[in-house]
N, C-alpha and C positions, 0 to 999 in steps of 0.2 A: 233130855230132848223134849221140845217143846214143839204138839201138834195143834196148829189152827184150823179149826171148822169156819171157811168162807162164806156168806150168807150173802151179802149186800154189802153195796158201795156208795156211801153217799155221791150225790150230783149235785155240782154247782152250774147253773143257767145263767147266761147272759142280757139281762132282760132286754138290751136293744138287738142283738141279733139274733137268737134263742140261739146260740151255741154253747152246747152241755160240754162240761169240765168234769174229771174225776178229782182234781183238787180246787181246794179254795183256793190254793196261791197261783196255780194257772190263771184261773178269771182274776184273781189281780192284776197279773200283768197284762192279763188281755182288755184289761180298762182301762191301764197306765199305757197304753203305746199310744207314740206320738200318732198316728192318723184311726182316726175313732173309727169303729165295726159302723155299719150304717144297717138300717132299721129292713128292708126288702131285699129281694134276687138277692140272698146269701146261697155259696155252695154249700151250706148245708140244708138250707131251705128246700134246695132244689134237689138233693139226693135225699133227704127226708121224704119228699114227695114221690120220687119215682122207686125207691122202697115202698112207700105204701101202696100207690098205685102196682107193684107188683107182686105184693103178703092180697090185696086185695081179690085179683085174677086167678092166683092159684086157690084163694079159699073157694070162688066160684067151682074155679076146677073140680075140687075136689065135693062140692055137693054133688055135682052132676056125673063125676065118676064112679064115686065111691059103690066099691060091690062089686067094678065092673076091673076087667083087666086092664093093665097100665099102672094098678096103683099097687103101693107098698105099704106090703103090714107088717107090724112087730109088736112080739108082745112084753112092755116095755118092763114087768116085774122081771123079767127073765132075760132083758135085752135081747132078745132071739129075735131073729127073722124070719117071718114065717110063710110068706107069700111076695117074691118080687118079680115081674116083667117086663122086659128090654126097654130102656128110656127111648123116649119119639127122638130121637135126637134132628128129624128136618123141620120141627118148629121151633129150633132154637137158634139165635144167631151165632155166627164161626167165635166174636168176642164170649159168648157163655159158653160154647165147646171149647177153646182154651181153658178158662176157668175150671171146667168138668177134667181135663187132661191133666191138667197142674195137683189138683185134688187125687186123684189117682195115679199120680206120679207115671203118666205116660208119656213120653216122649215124641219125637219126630213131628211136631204142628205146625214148629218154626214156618213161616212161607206157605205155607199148604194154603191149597180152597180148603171153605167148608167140606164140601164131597167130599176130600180125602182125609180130613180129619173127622167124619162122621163114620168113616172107614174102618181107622185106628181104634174108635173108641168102639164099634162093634164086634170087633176080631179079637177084644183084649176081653180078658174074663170078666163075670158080669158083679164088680166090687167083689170081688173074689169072698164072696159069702155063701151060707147053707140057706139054700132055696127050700122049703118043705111041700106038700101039697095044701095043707089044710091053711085056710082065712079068717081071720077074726075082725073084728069091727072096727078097733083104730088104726089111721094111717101111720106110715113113719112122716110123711110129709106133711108138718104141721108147721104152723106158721113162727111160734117158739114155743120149745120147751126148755124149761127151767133145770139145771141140773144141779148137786151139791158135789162138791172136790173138796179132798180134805189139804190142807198146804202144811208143807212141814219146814219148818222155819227154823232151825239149828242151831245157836250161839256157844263154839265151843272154845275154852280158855285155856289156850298151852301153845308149847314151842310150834309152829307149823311144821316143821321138818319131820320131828315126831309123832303128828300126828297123820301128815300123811305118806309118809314111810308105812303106815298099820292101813291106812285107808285103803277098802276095796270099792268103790265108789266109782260111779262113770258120770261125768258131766258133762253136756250140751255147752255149758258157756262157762271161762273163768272170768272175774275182773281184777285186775290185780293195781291198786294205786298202794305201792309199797315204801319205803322212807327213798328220797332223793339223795341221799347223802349231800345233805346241805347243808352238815357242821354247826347245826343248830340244836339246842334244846327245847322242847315245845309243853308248855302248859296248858289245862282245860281253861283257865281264865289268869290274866295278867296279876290278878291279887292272888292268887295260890300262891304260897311257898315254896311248895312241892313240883317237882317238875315227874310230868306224865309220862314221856316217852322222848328218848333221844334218836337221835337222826347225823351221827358221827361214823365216819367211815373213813380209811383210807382210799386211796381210789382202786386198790388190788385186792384189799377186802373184799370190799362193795360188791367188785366182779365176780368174786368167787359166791359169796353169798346169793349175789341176784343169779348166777347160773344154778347152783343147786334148786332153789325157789320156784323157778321158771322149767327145769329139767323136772321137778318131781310135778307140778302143776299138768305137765305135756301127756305125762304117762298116765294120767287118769280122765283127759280129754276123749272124747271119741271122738270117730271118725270123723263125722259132721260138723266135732265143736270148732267154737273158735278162742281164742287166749286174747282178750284187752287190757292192754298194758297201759294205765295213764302216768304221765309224768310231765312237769314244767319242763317246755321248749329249753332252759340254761341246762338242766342237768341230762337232757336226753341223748348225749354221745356214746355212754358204756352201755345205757339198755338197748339199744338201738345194734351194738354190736352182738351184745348176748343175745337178741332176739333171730336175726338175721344166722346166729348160728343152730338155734333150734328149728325154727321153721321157715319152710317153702316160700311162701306168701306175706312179706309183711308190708301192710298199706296203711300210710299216715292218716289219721284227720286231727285237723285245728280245732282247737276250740278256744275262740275271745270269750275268756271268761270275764272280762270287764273292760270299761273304757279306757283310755289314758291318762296317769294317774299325774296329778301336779304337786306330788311329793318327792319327786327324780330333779337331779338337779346334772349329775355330772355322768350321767348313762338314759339310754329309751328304756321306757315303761317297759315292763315284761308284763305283758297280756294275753300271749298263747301260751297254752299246753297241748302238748304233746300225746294225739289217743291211739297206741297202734293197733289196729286188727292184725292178728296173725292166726296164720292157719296150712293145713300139710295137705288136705285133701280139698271138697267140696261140701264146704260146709251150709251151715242155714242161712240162709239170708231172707229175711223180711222186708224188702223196701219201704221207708218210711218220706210220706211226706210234710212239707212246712207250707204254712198258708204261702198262698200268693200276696202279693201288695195289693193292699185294699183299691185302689185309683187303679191301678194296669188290669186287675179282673173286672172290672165294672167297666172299662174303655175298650177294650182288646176285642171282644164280641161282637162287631161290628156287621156282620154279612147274616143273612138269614134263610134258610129253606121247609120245609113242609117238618124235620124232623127236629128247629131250633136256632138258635142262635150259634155260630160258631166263627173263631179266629183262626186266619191260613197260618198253616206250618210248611217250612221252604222245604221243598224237593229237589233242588239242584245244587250242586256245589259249585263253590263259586273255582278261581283259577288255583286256589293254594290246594286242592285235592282232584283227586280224578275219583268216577267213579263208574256207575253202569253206564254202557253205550248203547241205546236203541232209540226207536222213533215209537207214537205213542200218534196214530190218526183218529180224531173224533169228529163229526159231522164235517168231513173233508178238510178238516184243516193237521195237519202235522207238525207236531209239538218237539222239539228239540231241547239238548244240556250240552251246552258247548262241552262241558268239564265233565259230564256222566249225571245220571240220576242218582239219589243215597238210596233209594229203594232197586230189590229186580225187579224185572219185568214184569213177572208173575206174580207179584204182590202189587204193583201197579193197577193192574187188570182188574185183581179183585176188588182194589179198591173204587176204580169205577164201576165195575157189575154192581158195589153196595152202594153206589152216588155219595160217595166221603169223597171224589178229589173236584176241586174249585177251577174251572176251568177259563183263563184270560184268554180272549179272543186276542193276534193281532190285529196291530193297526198301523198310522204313520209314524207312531212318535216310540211304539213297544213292538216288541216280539213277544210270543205266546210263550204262556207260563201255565205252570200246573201246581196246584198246590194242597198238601193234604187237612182235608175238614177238621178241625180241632172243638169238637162241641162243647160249652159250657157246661152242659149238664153233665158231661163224663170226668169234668175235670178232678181229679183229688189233692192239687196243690201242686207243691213244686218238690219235682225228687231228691231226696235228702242228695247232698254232694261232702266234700271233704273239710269244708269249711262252716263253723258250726259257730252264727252268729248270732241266733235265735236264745240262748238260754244264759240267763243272767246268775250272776255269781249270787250264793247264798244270804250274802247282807242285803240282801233289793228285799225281799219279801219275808213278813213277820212269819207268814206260815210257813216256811220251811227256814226256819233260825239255827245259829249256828251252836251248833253243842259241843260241838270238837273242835281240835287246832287246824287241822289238815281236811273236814268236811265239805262233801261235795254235795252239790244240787240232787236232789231226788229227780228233778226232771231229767237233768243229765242220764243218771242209772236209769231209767224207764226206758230210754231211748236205746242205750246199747243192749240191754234186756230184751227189750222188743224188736231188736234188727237178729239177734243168733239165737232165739229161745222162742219155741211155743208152750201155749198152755199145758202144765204141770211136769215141765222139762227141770232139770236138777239143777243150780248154777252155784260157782264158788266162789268163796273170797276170801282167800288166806290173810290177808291183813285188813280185817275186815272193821275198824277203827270201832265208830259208832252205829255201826250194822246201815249206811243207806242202801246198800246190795240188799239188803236182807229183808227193809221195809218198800223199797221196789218192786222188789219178787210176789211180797205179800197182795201189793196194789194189784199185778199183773196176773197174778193166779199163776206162779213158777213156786218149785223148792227151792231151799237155797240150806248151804250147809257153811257156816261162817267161823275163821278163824281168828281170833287174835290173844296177844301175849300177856297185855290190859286186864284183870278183873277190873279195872274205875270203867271200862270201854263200855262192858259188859252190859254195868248199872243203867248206861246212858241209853245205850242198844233198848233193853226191856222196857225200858220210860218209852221211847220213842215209838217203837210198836204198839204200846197200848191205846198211842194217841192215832196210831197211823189209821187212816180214812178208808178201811174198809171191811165196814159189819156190813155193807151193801155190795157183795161180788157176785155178776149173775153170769154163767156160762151158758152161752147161749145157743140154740141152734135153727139156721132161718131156713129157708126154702132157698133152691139152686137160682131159681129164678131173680130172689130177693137179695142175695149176694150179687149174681152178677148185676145185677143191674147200675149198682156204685162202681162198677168195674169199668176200665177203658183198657181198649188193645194197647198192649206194650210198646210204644215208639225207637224201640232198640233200634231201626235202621234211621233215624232221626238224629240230627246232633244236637246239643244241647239249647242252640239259640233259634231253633225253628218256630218257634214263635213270635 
């Protein structure tokens, strides 16, 4: 077993837009895309900015409080808590009391005012921690503290069956890219003699094999986790049955892993595969999102008020859905949705008590419209969806080169990593080729406990980790204020084209 101590991760910088990369071969491709980053108002620029602007406020806070009640101390040899008092929570906005709710896993906000979610968050126990009487001189609310996580990174070589038949083990996330039964033999390079690993199956085999595979993977998931099963769109018929027989939930997404190839002559290109999410309960989900198009964020922000630049997001559906029915009176005039509003009522309201909805006066030529404020500075991109056109197959970039037959992008792994796994969470990979579960996990600060049947796999595994970019891993922790602030309220009663 082999343990990693995390330190540091190198950064790669953008020098026209400063936007920081944890890989080199990211800002490659983020130099190679056809419409260039531009040099000002980047959304990072501008959430850089209003994080500091808000690490700034609270370090004031905290000279002027310090001593005094309101603030929290710990004494951090001992991690103990040793003095904490009820957060203000009426100077904070309803979008940071969600954030605080989600954090403490409290429920029922959906829809609420502020008032009744400051409610929730006072009734509910206070971080269910040991309060003491006595105070010492450092806050917990510091603007970052550095921490060390040790990561255990596993590379183990034998039958999967057998080894997790013995396995007592609970995992957050499995990934499974396992042979396609393609009736191929696959080599590490075309000049070997030696062929690496085959990929022959009957097709009644295949089945029986990928149910055991998948049936012993299940029973070491927890509750929460989720099972990724990737496979090329031709061969996805029998895993698609065998998954559907083990769990509850299973949801496709694409992924174009390359262009259209002009080496096809008498069939289309195959350029999807197949990434299922499956899952029995309520698992983790991290929403991840992808830049916007450089031209539509810099266009789309067109209107402006006392708190910023912002583009409308529609509030009415049009005739192909029905939705709320109510009227909506502001300085005399009465706003109507022939077809229902996508928000209620009572979310409506609040959103005018906070001045987020954009109000069109009628006139001769329109009827009154309402539309909700979409600020640029809240923006975090675009919410990942099912179709995954953003990440190029491993021949594009020198930094993440191919070492295996069947190897996949490291950005890819990062991505499903980071939607079912937090920091120092377990994740598996029973056919885990040339370990990129395994040098993902390390980027990400996760376990990872990796299987394959390969000792040559192994070799490539170890190389690959020692180059993997991260003697720089820092765990961070900011102030409430300075997280929320890159936060924007969740647009769930919004449909996807409202802007």
């Amino acid at each position: 077993m082999r343990v990693y101590s995390i330190r540091q991760m190198t950064k790669y910088t953008c020098e026209t837009c400063h936007k920081v990369f944890s890989q080199k071969g990211h800002l490659e491709d983020h130099n190679n895309r056809k419409r260039p980053c531009k040099k000002d108002n980047t959304i990072e620029e501008l959430v850089e900015k209003k994080v500091k602007e808000a690490l700034s406020k609270k370090n004031e806070d905290n000279e002027v409080n310090e001593g005094n009640e309101g603030v929290v101390k710990i004494d951090f040899k001992t991690k103990t808590i040793l003095h904490s008092n009820q957060m203000d929570y009426s100077k904070k906005s309803r979008d940071e009391l969600i954030v605080i709710c989600k954090e403490k896993r409290i429920k029922g906000y959906s829809g609420k005012k502020k008032e009744d979610i400051m409610k929730l968050l006072t009734d509910a126990p206070a971080n269910e921690i040991l309060v003491k009487n006595e105070v010492i001189a450092q806050p917990i609310v510091k603007n970052e503290e550095s921490l060390t996580i040790d990561i255990d990174i596993d590379y183990n070589i034998g039958n999967a069956f057998d080894i997790l038949e013995k396995d007592t083990k609970t995992y957050k996330c499995v990934y499974l890219d396992p042979p396609y039964a393609s009736g191929r033999d696959y080599k590490f390079a075309e000049k070997d003699e030696n062929i690496a690993f085959t990929d022959k199956f009957t097709p009644e085999k295949y089945k029986e094999w990928l149910t055991k595979l998948i049936s012993l993977c299940k029973k070491r998931m927890s509750k929460d986790g989720t099972l990724w099963f990737h496979i090329a769109a031709e061969y996805s018929f029998i895993p698609e049955q065998v998954l559907k027989s083990e769990f509850k939930d299973v949801e496709k997404n694409f992924w174009k892993k390359s262009h259209g190839k002009n080496t096809v002559k008498n069939k289309m290109g195959a350029v999807i595969d197949i990434i299922f999410r499956c899952y029995n309960s309520t698992p983790i989900f991290n929403l991840q999102y992808v830049p916007l198009d450089a031209y539509y964020f810099e266009n789309s922000y067109r209107n402006k008020d006392e708190k910023g630049l912002y583009a409308l997001g529609s509030l009415r559906f049009d005739k192909t859905r029905s939705g709320n029915n109510y009227e909506i009176t502001n300085d005399g005039i009465t706003y109507k949705a022939t077809y229902g509003w996508k928000i209620r009522k009572e979310e409506m309201e609040r959103l005018i008590s906070e001045k987020r909805i954009h109000f069109v006066s009628p006139n001769d030529k329109r009827e009154g419209n309402l539309y909700k404020k979409l600020y640029k500075t809240e923006c975090k991109g675009k919410p990942l969806s099912n179709l995954w056109d953003d990440i190029s197959y491993i021949t594009r970039t020198q930094q993440d080169p191919r070492t295996y037959p069947t190897q996949k992008p490291l950005k890819l792994l990062e991505r499903i990593i980071s939607v079912s796994t937090n920091k120092g969470d377990l994740v598996l990979d029973p056919t885990a080729g040339s370990g990129t579960t395994g040098v993902a996990c390390k980027n990400l600060g996760r376990n990872c406990y990796l299987i394959d049947i390969n000792a040559d796999a192994k070799k490539i595994f170890d190389k690959r980790l020692s180059h993997a970019n991260t003697e720089v891993m820092e765990v961070t922790e900011v102030t409430e204020e300075a997280e929320a602030s890159t936060l924007v309220e969740g647009d769930s009663n919004l449909c996807n084209d409202s802007v």
